[in-house]
C-alpha positions in Angstrom: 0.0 0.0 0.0 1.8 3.1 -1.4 1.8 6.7 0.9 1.0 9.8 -0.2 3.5 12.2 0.1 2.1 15.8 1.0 4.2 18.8 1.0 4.9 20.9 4.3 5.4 24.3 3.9 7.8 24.2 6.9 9.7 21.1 5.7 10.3 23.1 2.1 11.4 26.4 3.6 14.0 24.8 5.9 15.2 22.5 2.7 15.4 25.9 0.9 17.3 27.9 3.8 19.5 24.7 4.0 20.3 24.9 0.4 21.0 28.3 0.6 23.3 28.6 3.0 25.0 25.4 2.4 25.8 27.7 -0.7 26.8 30.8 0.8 29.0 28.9 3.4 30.9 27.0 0.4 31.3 30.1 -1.6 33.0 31.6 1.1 35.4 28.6 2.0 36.3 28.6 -1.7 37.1 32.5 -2.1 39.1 31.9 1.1 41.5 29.7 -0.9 39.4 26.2 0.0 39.3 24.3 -3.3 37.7 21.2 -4.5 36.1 18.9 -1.7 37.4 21.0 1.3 35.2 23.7 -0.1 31.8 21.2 0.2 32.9 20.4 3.7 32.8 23.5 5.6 28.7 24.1 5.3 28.4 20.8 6.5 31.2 21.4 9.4 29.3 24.5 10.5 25.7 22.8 9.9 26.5 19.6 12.0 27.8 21.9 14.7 25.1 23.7 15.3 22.5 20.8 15.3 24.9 18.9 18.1 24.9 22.3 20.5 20.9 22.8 19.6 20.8 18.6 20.6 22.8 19.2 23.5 20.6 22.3 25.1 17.5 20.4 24.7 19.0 18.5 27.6 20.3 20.6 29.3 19.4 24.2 28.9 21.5 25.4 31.6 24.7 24.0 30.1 26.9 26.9 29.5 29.5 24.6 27.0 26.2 24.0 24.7 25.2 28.1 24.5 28.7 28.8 23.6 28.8 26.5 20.6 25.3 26.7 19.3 26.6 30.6 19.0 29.6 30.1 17.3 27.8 27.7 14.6 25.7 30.6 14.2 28.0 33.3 14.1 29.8 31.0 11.6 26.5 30.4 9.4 25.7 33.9 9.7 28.6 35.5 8.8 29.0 33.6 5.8 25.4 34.8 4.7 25.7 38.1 5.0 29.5 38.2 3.4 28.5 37.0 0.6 25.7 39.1 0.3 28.0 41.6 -1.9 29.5 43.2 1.1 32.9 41.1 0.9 35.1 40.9 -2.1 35.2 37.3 -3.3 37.8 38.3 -5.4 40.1 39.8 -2.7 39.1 38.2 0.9 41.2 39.8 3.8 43.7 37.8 5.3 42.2 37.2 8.8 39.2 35.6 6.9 41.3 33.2 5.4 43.0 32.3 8.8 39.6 32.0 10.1 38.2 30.1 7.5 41.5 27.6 7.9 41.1 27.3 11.1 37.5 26.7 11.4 38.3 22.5 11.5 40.1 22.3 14.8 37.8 25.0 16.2 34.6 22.8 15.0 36.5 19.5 16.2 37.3 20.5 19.4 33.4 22.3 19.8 32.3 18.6 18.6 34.0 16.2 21.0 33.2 18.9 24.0 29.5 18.2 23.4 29.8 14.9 22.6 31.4 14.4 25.9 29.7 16.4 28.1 28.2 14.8 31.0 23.8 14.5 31.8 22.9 16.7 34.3 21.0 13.6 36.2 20.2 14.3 39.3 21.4 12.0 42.4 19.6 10.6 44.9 21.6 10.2 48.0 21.3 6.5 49.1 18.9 5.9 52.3 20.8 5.7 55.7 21.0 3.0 57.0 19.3 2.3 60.6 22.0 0.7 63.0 19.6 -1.7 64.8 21.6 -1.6 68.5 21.9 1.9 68.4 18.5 2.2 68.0 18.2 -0.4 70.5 20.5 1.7 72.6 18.6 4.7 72.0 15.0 2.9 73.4 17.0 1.6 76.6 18.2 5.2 77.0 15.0 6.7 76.9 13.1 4.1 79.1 15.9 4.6 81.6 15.2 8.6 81.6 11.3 7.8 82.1 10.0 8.8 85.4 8.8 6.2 87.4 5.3 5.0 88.2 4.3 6.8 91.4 3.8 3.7 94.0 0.3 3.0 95.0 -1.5 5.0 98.3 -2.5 2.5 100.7 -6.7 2.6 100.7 -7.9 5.7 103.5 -8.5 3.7 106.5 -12.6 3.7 107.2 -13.6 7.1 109.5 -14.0 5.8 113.5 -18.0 5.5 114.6 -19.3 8.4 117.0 -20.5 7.2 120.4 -23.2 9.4 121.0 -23.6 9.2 125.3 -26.9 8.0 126.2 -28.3 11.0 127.8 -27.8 12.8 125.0 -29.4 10.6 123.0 -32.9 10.7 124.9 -32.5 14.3 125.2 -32.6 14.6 121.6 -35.0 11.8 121.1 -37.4 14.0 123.5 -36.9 16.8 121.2 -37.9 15.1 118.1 -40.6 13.6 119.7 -42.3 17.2 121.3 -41.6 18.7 117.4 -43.5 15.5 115.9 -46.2 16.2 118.7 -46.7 19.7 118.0 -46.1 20.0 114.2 -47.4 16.8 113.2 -44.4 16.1 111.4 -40.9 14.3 112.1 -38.1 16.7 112.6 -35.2 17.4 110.2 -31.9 16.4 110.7 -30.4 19.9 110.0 -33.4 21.6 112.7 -31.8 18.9 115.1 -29.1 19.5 114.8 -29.5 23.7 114.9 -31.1 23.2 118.2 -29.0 20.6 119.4 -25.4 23.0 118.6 -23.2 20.2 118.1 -20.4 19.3 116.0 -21.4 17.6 112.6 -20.1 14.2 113.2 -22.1 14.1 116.7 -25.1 15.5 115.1 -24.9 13.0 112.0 -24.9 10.5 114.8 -27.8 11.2 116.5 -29.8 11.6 113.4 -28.6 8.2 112.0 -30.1 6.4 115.0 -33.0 8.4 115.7 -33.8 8.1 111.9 -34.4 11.5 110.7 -33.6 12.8 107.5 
């Protein structure tokens, strides 16, 4: 099953700047004294360049190495463009052009192998620490060592002593309850007891527990 091929504008523009300044960049190399195959190298010196530094900062944009050479390739690519452009004198290039030009291979060798060889910027992951199991051990002892001790137990509050409540004073108050139930009706209240009585609670709590007033 055959494929049809359909043009992209983009594809066909970048195959015509290609072209053209594969053209430029030979013309130049040959006016510079470059003859014969030396010529056809140079545009593809400087073109190779510049896609290994534009390779090498989609990896690693902050790579300073990679900025330097992608602008050099440029500069190169550029320059030739615009030179021969009618500004420069095929016919009478300048001598530092030619030294330029002659020593564009080293310069493009050494730019090569630098980005070829840079290293990834990969980022480490420092290796998890290991736990030393008796020092942790030690650590647990040290800590249960520094924690306070349990307070020790209260013995149980020993059960309050009884009142004795003397007799007299027993059927004195019983004589009281008995002439307020008479007159009122009513059994009389601890606290009233107790009021008329004026003794100390324990005494008083007592006398009401046996006489059985609330």
């Amino acid at each position: 099953m055959s494929r049809s091929i359909r043009p992209d504008a983009v594809l066909v523009q970048a195959v015509i700047a290609g072209a053209l300044s594969f053209a430029h960049l030979h013309d130049l190399a040959s006016a510079a004294g470059q003859s014969g195959w030396k010529a056809w190298a140079y545009p593809i010196s400087v073109d190779l360049l510049l896609v290994a530094a534009w390779r090498r900062l989609r990896t690693a944009r902050k790579d300073r190495s990679a900025w330097t050479w992608f602008v050099i390739a440029l500069f190169a690519s550029l320059g030739a463009n615009i030179a021969t452009a009618g500004l420069l004198d095929l016919t009478h290039v300048p001598a530092w052009l030619c030294i330029l030009v002659a020593g564009w291979p080293a310069l493009a060798f050494l730019g090569g192998t630098l980005l070829v060889h840079a290293p990834n910027e990969t980022p480490t992951v420092a290796p998890a620490q290991a736990v030393d199991e008796p020092a942790a051990a030690e650590v647990d002892l040290r800590r249960d060592e520094r924690a306070p001790a349990a307070a020790p137990e209260l013995p149980a509050a020993a059960p309050a002593p009884a009142v004795t409540v003397p007799v007299a004073l027993l059927d004195h108050a019983r004589k009281i309850a008995d002439s307020h139930r008479a007159a009122t009706g009513s059994p009389m209240a601890a606290d009233a007891l107790s009021a008329r009585l004026g003794l100390p609670g324990p005494m008083s709590a007592a006398i009401a527990t046996q006489l059985q007033l609330t």
